[in-house]
N, C-alpha and C positions, 0 to 999 in steps of 0.2 A: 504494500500500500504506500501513498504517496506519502511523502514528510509536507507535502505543501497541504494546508487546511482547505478540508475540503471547500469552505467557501469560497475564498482564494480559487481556487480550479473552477469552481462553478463560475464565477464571475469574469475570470478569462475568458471561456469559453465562452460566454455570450458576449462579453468585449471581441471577440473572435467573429461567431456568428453575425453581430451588427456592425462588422467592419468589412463584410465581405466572403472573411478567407475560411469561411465554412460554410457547405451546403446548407439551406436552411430545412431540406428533406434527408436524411440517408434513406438512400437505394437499398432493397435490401439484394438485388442483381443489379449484375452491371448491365447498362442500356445497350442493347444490340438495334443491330438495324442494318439498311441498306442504302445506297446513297444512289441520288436517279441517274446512274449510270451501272449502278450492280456491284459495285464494292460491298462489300460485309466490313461491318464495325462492327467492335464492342469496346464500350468509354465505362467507366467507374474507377473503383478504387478506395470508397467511403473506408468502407470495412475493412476488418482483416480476411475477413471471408470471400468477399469480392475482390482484392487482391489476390486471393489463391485462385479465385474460380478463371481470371483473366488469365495468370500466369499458367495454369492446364493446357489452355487453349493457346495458348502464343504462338504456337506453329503453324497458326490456319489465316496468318495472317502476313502480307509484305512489309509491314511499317508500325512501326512499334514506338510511344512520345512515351516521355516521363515530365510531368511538369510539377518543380519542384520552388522553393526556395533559397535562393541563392547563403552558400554560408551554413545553414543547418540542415539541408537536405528535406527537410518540411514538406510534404507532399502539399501540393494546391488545388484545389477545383475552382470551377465556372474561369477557365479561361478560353477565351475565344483561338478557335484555329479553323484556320483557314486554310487550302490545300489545292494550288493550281496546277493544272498541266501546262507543261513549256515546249513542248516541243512538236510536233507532226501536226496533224488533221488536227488535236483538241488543241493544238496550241493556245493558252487564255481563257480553256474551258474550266470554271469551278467546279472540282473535282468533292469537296466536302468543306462545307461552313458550318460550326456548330458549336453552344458553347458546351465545353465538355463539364461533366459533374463529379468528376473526379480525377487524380494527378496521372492516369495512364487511360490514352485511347492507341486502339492495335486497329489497321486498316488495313485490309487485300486488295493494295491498288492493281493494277496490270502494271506489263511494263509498258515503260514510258519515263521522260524527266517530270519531276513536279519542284514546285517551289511551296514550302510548308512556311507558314504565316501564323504566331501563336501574338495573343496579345491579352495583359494581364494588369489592369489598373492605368492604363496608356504607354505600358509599356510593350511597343511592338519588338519581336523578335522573327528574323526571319533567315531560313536556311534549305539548302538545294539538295535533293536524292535524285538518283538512276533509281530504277528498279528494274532488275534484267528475271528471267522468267527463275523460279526459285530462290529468289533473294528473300531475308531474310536484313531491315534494317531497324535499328535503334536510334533514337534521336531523344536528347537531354535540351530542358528548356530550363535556364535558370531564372526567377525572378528577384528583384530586389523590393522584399515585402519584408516588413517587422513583424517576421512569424517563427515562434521557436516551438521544437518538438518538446513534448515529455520526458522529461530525464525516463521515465519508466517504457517508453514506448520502444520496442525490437522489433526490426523487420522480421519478416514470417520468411525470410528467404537469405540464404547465407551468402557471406561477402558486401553486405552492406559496408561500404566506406562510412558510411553516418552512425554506424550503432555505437562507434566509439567515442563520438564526439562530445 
């Protein structure tokens, strides 16, 4: 159990929630779907449960974000990302717009180049993938938010760089 008084935590936490950097719903699955061109998604991450059920499935997917806070690894939800094609016949085409609801959405783009567009309180980020046919990519988004994890909180997945922090 925490050393911090439980009302202390409780009060953050809604400093947290009415500042943003917390869903004001958890999911209790991560949000799947389909984007109008046939991509498969699945966004969440609220839980620790939805981060397991995402990370099962990571293999059915080309493109894999983590959006984080910068400094403490702090997972984030509701940031906007945006996902174009660059290159051939869709060149320009929005390939997926959405805000996501928690710090990990995995997409089955085709191949093709896109430009991935994340943006998180005005701060745009924005970075370029190939996807060649079995590719298989990771992409980290850092933000600069005054958001710190739980000294108690452990990733559910080993080799977290932040569990030490």
């Amino acid at each position: 159990m925490s050393s911090m008084p439980m009302r202390r935590r409780v009060a953050l936490g809604l400093l947290a929630l009415a500042a943003g950097m917390l869903p004001s719903i958890a999911a209790a699955e991560p949000v799947r779907g389909k984007t109008a061109g046939g991509a498969a998604y699945a966004m969440g991450g609220i839980s620790v449960e939805e981060l397991t059920e995402l990370e099962r499935h990571k293999d059915r997917y080309s493109l894999w974000l983590t959006l984080a806070a910068r400094g403490t690894g702090a997972y984030l939800a509701d940031v906007q990302v945006k996902i174009t094609a660059t290159e051939g016949s869709t060149a320009g085409r929005l390939v997926f717009n959405e805000q996501v609801p928690g710090p990990w959405l995995m997409i089955d783009l085709p191949p093709g180049r896109y430009r991935v567009e994340a943006s998180r309180l005005g701060q745009p980020q924005t970075r370029t993938t190939r996807i060649t046919r079995g590719d298989r990519h990771q992409m980290f988004f850092y933000f600069d938010v005054p958001v710190e994890r739980s000294p108690e909180w452990r990733s559910p997945f080993p080799g977290n760089p932040y569990d030490n922090k």
